[in-house]
matplotlib code that plots the C-alpha trace (Angstrom):
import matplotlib.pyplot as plt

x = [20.8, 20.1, 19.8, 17.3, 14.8, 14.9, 14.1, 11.0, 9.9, 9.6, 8.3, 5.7, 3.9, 4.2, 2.1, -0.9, -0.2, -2.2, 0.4, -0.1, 0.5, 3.1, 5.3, 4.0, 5.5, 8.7, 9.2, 8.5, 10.7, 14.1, 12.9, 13.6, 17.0, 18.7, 17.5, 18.9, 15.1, 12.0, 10.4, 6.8, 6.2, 6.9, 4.1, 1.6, 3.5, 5.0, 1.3, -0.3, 2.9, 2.4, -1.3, -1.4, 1.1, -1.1, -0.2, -1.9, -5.2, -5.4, -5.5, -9.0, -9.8, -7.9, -9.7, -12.8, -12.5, -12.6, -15.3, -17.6, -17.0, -17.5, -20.9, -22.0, -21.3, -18.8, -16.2, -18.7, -19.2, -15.5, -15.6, -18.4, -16.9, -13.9, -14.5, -15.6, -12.8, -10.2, -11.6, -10.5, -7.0, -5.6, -6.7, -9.6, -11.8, -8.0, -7.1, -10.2, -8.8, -5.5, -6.9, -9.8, -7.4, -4.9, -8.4, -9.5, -6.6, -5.3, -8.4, -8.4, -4.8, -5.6, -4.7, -6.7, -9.8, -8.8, -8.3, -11.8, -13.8, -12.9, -12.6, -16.7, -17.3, -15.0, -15.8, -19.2, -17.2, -14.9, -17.0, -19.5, -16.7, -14.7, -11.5, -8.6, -9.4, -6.4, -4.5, -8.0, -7.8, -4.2, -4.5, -6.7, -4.6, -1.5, -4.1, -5.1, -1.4, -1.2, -3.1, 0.3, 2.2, 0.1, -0.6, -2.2, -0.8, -1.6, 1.7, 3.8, 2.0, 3.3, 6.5, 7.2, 6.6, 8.6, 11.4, 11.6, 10.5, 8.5, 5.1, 4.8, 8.2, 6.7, 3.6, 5.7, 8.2, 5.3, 3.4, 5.5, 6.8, 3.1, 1.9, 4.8, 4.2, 0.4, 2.2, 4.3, 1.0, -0.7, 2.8, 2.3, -1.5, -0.7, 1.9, 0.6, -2.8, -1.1, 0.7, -2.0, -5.2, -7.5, -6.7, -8.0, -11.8, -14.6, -14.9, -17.8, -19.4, -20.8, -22.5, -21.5, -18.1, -16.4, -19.1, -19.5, -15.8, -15.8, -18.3, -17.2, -13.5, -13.5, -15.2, -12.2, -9.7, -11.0, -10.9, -7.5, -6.2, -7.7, -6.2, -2.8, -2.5, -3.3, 0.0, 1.9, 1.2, 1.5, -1.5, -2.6, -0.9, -1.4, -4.0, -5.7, -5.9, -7.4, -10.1, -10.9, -10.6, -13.6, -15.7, -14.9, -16.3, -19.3, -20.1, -19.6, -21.6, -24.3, -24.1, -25.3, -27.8, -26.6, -25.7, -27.7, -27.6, -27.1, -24.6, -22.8, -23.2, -21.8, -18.8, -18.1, -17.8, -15.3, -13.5, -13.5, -12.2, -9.4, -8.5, -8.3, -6.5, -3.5, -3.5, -3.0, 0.3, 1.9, 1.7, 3.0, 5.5, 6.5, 7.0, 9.1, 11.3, 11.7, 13.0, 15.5, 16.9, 16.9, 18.9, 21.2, 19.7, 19.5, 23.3, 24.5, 22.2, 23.8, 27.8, 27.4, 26.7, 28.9, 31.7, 30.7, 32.4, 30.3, 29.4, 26.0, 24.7, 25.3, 24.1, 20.6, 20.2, 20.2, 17.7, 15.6, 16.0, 15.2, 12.0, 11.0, 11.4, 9.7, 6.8, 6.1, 5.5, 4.3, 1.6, 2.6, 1.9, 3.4, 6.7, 6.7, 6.3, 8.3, 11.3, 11.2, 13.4, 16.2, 16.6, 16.2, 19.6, 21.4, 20.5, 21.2, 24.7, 25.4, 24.4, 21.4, 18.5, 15.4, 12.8, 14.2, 14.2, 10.5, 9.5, 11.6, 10.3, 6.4, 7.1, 8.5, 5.7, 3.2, 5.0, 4.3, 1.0, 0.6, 3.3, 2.0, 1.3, 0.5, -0.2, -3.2, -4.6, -4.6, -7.2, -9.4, -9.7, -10.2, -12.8, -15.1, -14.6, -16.5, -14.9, -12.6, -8.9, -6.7, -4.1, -5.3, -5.3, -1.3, -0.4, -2.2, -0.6, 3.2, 3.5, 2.9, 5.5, 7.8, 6.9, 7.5, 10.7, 11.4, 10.3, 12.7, 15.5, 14.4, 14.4, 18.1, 19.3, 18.0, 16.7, 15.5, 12.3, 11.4, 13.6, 12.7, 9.6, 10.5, 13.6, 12.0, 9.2, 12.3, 14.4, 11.3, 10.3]
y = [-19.9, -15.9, -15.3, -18.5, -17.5, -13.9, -15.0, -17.5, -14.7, -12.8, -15.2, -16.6, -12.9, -12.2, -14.8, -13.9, -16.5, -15.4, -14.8, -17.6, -19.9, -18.2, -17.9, -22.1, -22.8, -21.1, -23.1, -26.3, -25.7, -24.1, -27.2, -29.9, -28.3, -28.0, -29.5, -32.5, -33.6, -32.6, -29.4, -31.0, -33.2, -30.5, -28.3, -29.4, -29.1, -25.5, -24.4, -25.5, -23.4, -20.5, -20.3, -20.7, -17.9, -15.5, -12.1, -12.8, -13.2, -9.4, -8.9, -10.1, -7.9, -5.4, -5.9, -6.1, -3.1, -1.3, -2.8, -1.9, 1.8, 1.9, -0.2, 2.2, 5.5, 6.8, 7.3, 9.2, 11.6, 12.4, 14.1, 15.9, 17.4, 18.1, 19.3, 22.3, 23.1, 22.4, 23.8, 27.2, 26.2, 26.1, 22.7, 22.6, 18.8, 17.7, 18.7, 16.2, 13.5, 13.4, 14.2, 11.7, 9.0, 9.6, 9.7, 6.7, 4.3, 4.8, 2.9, 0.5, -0.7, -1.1, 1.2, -0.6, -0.2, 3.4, 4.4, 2.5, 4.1, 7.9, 7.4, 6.5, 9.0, 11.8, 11.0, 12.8, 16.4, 16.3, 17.2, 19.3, 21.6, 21.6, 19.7, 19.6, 15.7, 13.7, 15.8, 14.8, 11.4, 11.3, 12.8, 9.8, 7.4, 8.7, 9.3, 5.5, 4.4, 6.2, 3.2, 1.0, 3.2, 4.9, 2.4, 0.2, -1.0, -4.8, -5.0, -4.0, -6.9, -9.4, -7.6, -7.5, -11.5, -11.9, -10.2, -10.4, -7.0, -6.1, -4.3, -2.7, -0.6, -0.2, 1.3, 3.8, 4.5, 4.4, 7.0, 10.4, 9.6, 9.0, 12.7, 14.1, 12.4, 13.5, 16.8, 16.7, 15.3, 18.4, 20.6, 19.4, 20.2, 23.4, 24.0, 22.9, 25.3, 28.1, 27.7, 27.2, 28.3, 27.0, 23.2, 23.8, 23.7, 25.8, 26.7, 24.6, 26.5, 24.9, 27.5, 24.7, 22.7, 23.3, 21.3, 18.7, 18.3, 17.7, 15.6, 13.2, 13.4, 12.4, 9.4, 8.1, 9.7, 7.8, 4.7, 5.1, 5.7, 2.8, 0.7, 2.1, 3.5, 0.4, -1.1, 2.0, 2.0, -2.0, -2.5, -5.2, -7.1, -6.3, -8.8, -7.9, -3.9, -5.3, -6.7, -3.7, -2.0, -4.5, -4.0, -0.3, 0.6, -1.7, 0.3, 3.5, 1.9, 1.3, 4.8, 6.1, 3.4, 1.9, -1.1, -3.2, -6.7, -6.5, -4.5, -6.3, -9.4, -7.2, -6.6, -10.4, -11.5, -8.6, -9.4, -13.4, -12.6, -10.1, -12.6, -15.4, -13.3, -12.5, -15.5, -17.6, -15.9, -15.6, -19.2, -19.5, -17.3, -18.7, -21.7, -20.2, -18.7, -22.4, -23.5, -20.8, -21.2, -24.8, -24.4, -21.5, -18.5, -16.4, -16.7, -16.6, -13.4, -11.7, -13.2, -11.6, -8.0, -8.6, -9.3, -6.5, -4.6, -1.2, 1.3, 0.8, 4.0, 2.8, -0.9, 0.8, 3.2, -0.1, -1.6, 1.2, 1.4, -2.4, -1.4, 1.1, -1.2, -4.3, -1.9, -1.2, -4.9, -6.5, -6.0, -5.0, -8.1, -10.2, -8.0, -7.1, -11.0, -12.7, -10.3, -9.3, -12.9, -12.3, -8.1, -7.7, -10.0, -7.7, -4.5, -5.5, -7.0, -4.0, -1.7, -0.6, -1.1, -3.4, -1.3, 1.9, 0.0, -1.3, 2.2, 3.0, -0.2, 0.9, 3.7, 2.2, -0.6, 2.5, 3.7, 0.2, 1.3, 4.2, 3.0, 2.1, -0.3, -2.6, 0.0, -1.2, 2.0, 3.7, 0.6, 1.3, 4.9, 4.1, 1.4, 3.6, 6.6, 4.6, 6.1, 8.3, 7.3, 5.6, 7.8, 10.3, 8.8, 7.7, 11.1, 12.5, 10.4, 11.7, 14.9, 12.4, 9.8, 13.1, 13.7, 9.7, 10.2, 13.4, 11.4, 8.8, 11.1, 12.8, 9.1, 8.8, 11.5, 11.8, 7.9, 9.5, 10.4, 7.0, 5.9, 8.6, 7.5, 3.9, 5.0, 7.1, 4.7, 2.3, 5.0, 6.0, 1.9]
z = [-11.4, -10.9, -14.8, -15.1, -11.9, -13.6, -16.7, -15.2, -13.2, -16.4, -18.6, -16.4, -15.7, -19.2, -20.5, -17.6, -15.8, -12.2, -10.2, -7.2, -10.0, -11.5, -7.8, -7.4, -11.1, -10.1, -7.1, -8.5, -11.9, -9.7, -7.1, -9.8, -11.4, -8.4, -5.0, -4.1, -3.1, -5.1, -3.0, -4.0, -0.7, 1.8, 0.2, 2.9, 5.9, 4.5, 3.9, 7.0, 9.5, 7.2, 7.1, 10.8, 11.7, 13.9, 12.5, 9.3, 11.0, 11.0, 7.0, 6.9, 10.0, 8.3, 5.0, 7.0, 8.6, 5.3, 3.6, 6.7, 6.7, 3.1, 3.2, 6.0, 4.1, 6.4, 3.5, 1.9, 5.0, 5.5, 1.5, 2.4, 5.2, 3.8, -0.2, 1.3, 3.5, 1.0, -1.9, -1.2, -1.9, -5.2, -6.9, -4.6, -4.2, -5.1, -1.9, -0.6, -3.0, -1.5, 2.4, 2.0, 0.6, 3.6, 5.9, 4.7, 4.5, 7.8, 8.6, 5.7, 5.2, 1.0, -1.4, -4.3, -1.6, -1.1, -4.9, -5.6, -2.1, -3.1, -7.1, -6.5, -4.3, -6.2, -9.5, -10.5, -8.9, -11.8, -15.0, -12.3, -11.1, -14.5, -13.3, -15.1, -16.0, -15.8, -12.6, -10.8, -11.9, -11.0, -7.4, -6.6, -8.0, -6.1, -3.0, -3.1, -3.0, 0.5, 2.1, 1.4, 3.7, 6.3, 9.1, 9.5, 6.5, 5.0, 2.6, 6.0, 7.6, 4.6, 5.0, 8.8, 8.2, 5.3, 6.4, 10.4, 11.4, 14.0, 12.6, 15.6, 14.6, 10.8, 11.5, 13.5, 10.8, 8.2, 9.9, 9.3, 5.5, 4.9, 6.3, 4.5, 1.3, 1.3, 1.6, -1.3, -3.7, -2.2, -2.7, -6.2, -6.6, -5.5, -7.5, -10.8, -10.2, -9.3, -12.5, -14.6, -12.2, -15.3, -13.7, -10.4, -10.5, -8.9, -5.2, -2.9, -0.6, 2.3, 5.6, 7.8, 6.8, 10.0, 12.1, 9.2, 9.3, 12.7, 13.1, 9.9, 10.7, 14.8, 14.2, 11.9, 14.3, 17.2, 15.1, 13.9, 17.7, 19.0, 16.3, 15.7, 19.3, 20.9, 19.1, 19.6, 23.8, 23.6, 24.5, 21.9, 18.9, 15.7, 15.1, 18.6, 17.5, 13.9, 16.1, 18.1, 14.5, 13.6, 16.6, 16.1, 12.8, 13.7, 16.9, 14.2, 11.5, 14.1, 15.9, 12.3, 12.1, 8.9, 10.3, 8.2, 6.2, 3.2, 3.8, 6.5, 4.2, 1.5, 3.6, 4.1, 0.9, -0.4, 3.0, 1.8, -1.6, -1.1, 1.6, -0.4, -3.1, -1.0, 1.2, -1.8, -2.8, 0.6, 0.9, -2.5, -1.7, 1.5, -0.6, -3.5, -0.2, 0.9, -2.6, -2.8, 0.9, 0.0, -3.3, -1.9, -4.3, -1.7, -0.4, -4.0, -4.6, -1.6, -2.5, -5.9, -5.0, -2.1, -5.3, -6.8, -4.4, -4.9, -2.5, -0.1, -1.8, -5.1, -4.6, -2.9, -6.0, -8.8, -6.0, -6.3, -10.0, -10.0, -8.8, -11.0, -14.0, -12.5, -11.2, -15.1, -15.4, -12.1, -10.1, -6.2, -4.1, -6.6, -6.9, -3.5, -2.0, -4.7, -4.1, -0.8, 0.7, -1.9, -1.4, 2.2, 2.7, 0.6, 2.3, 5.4, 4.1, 2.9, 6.3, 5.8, 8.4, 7.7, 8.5, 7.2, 4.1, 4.4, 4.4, 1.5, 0.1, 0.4, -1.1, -4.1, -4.2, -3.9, -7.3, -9.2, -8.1, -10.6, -13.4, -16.2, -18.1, -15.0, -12.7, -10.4, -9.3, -13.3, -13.8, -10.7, -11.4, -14.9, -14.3, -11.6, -14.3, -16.8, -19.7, -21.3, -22.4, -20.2, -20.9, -19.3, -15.8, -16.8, -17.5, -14.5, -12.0, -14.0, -11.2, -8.2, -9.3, -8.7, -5.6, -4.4, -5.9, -3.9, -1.0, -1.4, -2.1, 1.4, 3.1, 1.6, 2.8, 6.0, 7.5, 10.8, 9.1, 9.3, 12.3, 14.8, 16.1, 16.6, 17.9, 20.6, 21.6, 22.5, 24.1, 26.4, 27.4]

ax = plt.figure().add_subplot(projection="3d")
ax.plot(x, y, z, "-o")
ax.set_aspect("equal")
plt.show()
């Protein structure tokens, strides 16, 4: 029964099947083999309580969110303000990439939307400042990933659900592994110029970057405090703080006066789509979870490794290793929705804690993100570039894989970097 849904998983992405369809197939086929009762009837009534569950009303807001600060030019502003700040370090409007990209998805929650809102904005820099061309690429398609794991986050959403954490706990845990790993892409931007000083681009000079900085940057600080510090001070549910998030960056785009309609209208029908995107396969995955409670996969998953008899670490490092492969091959939602009901049993079985391992799981979904040959972010880049060869966004993103690596090496070996926050938010209520 493991070797067959495996081997359907595989087959059924491999022949671009779209991957709602692909999770519904799945259900249906491990349904008929071995339930005692076809799974079919109980689609409507497994739908309906899954569509309806609260929480999820905040990945449109969320999504929302997003699209509003990039029709109102906000995203824009922040890289202005910051290129010339950063630019005197070696690897210069790199720097910006990889700030910009940490900026702009603590108020988006998308790294696809990320990758695409500072690729456009980035792009024309690269040739005009004589970049190193696939290490720029590559630090905004590492930056974009940053929007899975620095809150608000909309794959910790679909994960706190999945798996029976609180959000509240992972956007806590999220945020400090998501500094530090903007740290390390910068550690390797650094790096990598000061080795070779040809890579890293001319200076910008701006007479007034400190003001501009200032006056791009608090707007998106205030925004991100009321969203993620009105969870953090339990002041509003995560859905609630998407809302204020919402009323937020319309109060912003307005202050600027680019509050228009076209643009708001703009904003709505990206919102619709990416919604209907990822709604459609979490309720194909919360019925492919059904099936697999229903047929016992998920207790004969967890009794295997349990037979292995292995050690914890050894068991989390062919997890991790898991990931890697099917990251080549899978894009994230799918990969991450699809396996999260079957792993999550098995780390906890083995003693490890849920939301350290959501962290460590974001991190790992952020990697699929760059991997190639199915690698989301390679193809956004590539597609606002407009050219060129695709392999030179791969390569470039090559340095940045290392330094997710390092960062889940770090998480192994010391798990208060992602438990010390939650930890002390519960120790001081």
């Amino acid at each position: 029964m493991i070797g067959l849904s495996a081997l359907l998983v595989v087959v059924l992405v491999g022949l671009g099947i779209p991957v709602a369809a692909a999770l519904f197939y799945l259900a249906i086929i491990l349904g008929d083999l071995y339930a005692f009762m076809p799974p079919l009837p109980s689609l409507g009534d497994i739908a309906w309580s899954s569509a309806t569950e609260f929480l999820f009303v905040s990945i449109p807001m969320f999504i929302l969110m997003g699209e509003i600060l990039l029709r109102a030019g906000l995203a824009e502003d922040m890289y202005r303000a910051l290129a010339p700040v950063l630019s005197r370090v070696p690897g210069g409007l790199m720097h910006t990439n990889i700030a910009s990209c940490a900026v702009f998805a603590a108020t988006s929650g998308s790294s696809v939307a990320t990758a695409a809102t500072i690729g456009t904005i980035a792009m024309p820099n690269m040739e005009r400042h004589r970049y190193n061309a696939p290490l720029f690429l590559g630090s905004i398609a590492a930056g974009g990933t940053l929007g899975i794991l620095i809150p608000p986050s909309i794959n910790m959403i679909i994960y706190g659900v999945l798996s029976d954490v609180s959000v509240g706990d992972l956007y806590l845990a999220g945020l400090v592994p998501g500094l530090l790993l903007a740290a390390l892409f910068s550690l390797a931007v650094w790096g990598i110029c000061v080795l070779r000083p040809e890579f890293g681009g001319e200076k910008v000079a701006h007479s007034e970057a400190s003001r501009a900085l200032l006056r791009s940057l608090l707007p998106m600080a205030l925004l991100f405090f009321l969203v993620v510090g009105s969870i953090y001070a339990g002041l509003a549910t995560p859905t609630e703080a998407a809302a204020l998030g919402v009323l937020g960056a319309l109060a912003l785009a307005a202050a600027r006066g680019r509050l228009q309609l076209r643009a708001l209208i703009a904003a709505f029908e990206g919102t619709i789509r990416t919604t209907c995107m990822v709604m459609l396969i979490v309720l194909a995955a919360y019925f492919l979870n059904f099936v697999m409670v229903n047929i016992g996969l998920t207790r004969a998953v967890v009794a295997y490794v349990d037979g292995l008899d292995l050690p914890p670490l050894v068991v989390m490092l062919a997890i991790i290793a898991l990931y890697i492969a099917l990251g080549c091959f899978m894009d994230t939602l799918s990969l991450m929705i699809a396996t999260t009901p079957l792993v999550v049993p098995i780390v906890v079985a083995i003693g490890y804690d849920p939301l350290w391992f959501g962290i460590l799981f974001m991190i790992l979904i952020e990697a699929a993100l760059i991997t190639p040959p199915v690698g989301m972010n390679l193809f956004v880049v590539q597609a606002v570039r407009g050219g060129g060869a695709f392999r030179e966004v791969a390569v470039g993103s090559l340095p940045f894989l290392g330094a997710m690596f390092a960062m889940i090496g770090l998480l192994i070996a010391a798990p208060g970097l992602a438990l010390f926050l939650p930890s002390l938010l519960k120790g001081g209520g």
